[in-house]
N, C-alpha and C positions, 0 to 999 in steps of 0.2 A: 481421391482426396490428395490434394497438394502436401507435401510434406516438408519442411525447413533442412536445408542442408547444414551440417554442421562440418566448420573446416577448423585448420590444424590450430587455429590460436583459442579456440573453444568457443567463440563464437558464431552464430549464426549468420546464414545469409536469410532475411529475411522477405518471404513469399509477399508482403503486405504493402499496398500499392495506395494508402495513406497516410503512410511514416516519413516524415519528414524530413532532414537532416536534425533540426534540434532535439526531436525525437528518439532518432536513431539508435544511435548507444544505448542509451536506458532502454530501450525494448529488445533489445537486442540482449541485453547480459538477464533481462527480467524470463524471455524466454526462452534463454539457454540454461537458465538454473531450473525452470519449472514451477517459477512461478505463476505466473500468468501466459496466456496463449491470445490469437483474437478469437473477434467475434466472428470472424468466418475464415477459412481458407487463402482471403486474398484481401481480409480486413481485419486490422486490428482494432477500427473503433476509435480512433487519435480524440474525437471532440465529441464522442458520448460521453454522458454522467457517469462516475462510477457509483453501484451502491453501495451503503453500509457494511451489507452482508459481503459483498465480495471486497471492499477495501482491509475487511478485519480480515479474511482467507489470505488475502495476498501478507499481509504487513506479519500476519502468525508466521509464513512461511519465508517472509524477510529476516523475522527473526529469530530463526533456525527452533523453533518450538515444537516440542513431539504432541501429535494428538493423541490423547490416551483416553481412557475413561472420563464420561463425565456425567455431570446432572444437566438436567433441562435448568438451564437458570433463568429464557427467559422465555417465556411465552409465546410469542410471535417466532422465532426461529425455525427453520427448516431442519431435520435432522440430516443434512451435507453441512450446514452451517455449522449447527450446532459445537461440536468438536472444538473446532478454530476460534470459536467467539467464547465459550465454557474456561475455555485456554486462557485466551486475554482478559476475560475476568479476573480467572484467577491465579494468575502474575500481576493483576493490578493494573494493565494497561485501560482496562475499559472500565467504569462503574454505573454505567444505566440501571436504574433498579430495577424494574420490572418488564418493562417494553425496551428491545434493542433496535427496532426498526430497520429491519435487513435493507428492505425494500424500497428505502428512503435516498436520495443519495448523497453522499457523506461530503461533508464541506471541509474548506481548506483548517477551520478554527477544530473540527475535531480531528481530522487527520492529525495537525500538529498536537494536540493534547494526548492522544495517543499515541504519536512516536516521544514525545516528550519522556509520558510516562513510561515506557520502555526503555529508554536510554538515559535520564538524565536525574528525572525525579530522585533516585536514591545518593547519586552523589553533588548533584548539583543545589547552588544555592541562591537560583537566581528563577525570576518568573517564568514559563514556558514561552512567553513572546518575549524577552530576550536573549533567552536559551536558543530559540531558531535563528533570530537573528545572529546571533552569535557560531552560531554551528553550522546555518547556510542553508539545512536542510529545506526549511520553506522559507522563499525569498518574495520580496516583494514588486513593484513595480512603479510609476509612476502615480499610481492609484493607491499605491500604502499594500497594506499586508491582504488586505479583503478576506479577512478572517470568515464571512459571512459566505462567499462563493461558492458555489457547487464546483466538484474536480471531475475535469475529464479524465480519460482513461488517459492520456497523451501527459497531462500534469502529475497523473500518481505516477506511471511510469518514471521518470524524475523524480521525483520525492522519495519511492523505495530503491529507487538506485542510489541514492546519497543517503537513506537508510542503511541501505546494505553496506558499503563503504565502512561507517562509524562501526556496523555491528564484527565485520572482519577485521578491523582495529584492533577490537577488544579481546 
């Protein structure tokens, strides 16, 4: 199994033969922290979907959150998920009531709702779409914000780097 070298600035050199220079950084600091890995030895997956389930795993672990005990809160969850998303419930970042849909893959409009709610909801007083706008975390394009798009793993990677960022701010 290919292994990632890690050199003197704490960064990796990364084995994944996908990543692209825009890419780069953000996969690079996502998997030297341990956040996220690829999806194979020599792929990290840049323009697969991410899911639900695993965008709520990485963003818990963007925002330094202990897994500890918890209840089944949502029906459909996996017990490896469960932890991580029982988490973001309840800190408030996620409020699906009943179905959390791991398996589904998670779009740019709820990413942003849930980094909102983790960072900004409690001191901010401004909507979550101009909260990003303003913060940078999700940015748009020639196309507007596309709140509605599904995120590649290559976009989240980005978006939990400049998560991460605001969160070692604080």
């Amino acid at each position: 199994m290919l292994k990632t070298l890690i050199i003197s600035t704490g960064l990796i050199i990364l084995p994944f033969t996908d990543v692209s220079d825009r890419y780069k950084p953000s996969v690079q600091t996502l998997v030297s922290e341990g956040v996220t890995q690829g999806v194979t030895d020599t792929q990290f997956g840049i323009q697969q979907q991410v899911k639900r389930g695993d965008a709520a795993i990485m963003l818990h672990r963007v925002l330094g959150l202990k897994s500890t005990s918890f209840e089944q809160k949502y029906i459909d969850v996996n017990t490896r998920q469960a932890p991580y998303i029982y988490n973001l419930w309840r800190e408030n970042v996620i409020d699906e009531e009943l179905l959390f849909r791991p398996d589904m893959p998670v779009t740019r409009g709820e990413l942003a709702m849930w980094t909102y709610n983790a960072l900004a909801r409690k001191t901010e007083r401004m909507s979550w779409i101009d909260w990003h706008k303003e913060a940078g975390i999700i940015t748009g394009d020639h196309r507007g914000m596309r709140w509605e798009d599904t995120v590649t793993r290559g976009e989240c990677a980005i978006i939990l780097n400049r998560v991460m960022k605001i969160v070692e701010k604080n």
